[in-house]
N, C-alpha and C positions, 0 to 999 in steps of 0.2 A: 626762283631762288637759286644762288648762285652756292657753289659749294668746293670745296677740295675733297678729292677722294685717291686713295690710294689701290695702285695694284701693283704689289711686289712681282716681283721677275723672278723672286727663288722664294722658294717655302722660308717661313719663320724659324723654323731649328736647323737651317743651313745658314741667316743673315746672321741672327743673333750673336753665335759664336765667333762668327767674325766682327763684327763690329765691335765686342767686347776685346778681342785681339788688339784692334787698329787702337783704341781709345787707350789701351793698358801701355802702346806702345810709343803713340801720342805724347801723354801725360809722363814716358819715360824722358822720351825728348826732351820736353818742353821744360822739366825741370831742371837738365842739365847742359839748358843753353846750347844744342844741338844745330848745327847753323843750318836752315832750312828746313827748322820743324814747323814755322806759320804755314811755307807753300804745302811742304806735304797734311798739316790738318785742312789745307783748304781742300787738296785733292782728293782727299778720304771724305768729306763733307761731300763733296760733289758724286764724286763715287755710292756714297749713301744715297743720297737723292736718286740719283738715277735711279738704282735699283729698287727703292720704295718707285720708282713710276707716279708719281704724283698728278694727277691729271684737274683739269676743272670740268666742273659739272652744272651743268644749268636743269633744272630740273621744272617741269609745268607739272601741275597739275589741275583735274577739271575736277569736280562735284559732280558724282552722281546720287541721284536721289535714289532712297530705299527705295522696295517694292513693297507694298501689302496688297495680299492675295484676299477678296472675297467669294466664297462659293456659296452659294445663291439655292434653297432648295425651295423648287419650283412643281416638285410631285404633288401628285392630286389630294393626297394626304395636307396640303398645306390650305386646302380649299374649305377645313372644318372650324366650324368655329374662329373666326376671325382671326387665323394663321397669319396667310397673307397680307395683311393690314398692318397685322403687327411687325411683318417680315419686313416688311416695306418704311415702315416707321422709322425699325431698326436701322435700313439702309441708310435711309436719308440721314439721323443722329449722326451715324459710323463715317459717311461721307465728309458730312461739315467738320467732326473731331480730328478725321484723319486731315481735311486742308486746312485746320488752325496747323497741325504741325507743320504744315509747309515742307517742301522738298521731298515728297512722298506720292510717288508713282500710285494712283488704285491701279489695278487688276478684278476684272469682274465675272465670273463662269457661272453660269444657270447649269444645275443637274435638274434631269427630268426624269420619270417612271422609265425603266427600263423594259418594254414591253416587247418580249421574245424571248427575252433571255438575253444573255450577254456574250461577249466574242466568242468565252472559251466552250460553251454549246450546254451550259446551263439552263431549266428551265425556269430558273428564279426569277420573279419580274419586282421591282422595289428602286427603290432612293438607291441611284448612283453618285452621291454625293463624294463619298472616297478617290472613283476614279474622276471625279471631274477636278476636283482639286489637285492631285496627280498632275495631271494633263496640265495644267496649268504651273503647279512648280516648275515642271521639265524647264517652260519657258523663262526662267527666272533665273540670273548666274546667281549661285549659290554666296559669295558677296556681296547680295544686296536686298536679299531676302528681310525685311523687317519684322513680317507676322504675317501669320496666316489668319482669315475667321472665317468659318460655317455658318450661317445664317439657317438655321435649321429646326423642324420638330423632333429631332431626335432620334428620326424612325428611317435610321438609312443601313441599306442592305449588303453593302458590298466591305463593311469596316473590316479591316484583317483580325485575322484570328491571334491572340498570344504573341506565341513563336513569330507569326508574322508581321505584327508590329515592331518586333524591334529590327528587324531588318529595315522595315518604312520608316521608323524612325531615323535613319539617315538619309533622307529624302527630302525630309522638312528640317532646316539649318535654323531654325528659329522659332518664336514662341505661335502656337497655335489657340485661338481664343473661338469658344462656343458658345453664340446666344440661342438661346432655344425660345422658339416664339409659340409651345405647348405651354399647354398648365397643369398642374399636380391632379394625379388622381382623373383627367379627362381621356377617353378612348375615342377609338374613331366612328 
């Protein structure tokens, strides 16, 4: 696509007031048969030109496809009661829905039991589903982020607290969706 775009050479409230000068002095001319008021509006036209800078512009552009991000909870907890099955269901559904839309990157991150504790020297061992999805925004530029989803029972250990949720909520630029493959009222 081809285009005109302009780049003035001097700010707007230093042209304007001149241009209004030139036209008021023009329009003086020109009304009173001024002999070389055509050449001089031509000169001042050109004169404007210039300083508008008018340039052409050809411009491409490519399609990038959105991202959606799936995080995968893959903790032993998913191993109860036909979790996994359902997890797995889910996927497959989420996969074909997602390639009807067409132009949509998946992204796919498995979190697993975190068994030791975590970096920061914790002894908590549980669903790192939080930091796995994390980990995986990082890699997403922030324009093309579509959705996130959790594939999950629920029972994950590292979700931030309050306060710190909303700090992570500028993390995630887009809608975050949770299907839970537990059932109401079942324990582990």
């Amino acid at each position: 696509m081809t285009s005109v775009i302009f780049a003035p050479l001097v700010p707007a409230w230093l042209a304007l007031p001149g241009a209004a000068a030139a036209i008021l002095l023009l329009g003086f001319a020109l009304m009173n048969r001024a002999p070389g008021a055509l050449l001089r509006a031509a000169a001042f036209g050109l004169l404007a030109l210039a300083i508008l800078d008018p340039r052409l512009a050809e411009e491409t552009r490519e399609v990038r496809p959105d991202v959606a991000v799936i995080a995968l909870d893959r903790s032993a907890s998913q191993s109860v009661d036909g979790r996994g099955e359902r997890t797995d269901a889910a996927l497959a559904a989420l996969r074909a829905a997602l390639a009807k839309l067409g132009n949509v990157e998946v992204r796919e991150i498995e979190a697993k039991d975190d068994e030791g504790g975590d970096r920061r020297g914790t002894e908590a061992e549980g669903t790192r589903l939080y930091s796995a999805l994390e980990r995986a925004l990082a890699q997403v530029p922030r324009g093309r982020l579509g959705a996130a989803f959790a594939l999950t029972d629920g029972q994950v250990h590292d979700a931030p607290d309050a306060a710190a949720a909303k700090s992570a909520a500028t993390i995630v630029s887009g809608p975050v969706h949770v299907l839970l493959t537990g059932r109401t009222g079942e324990r582990d």
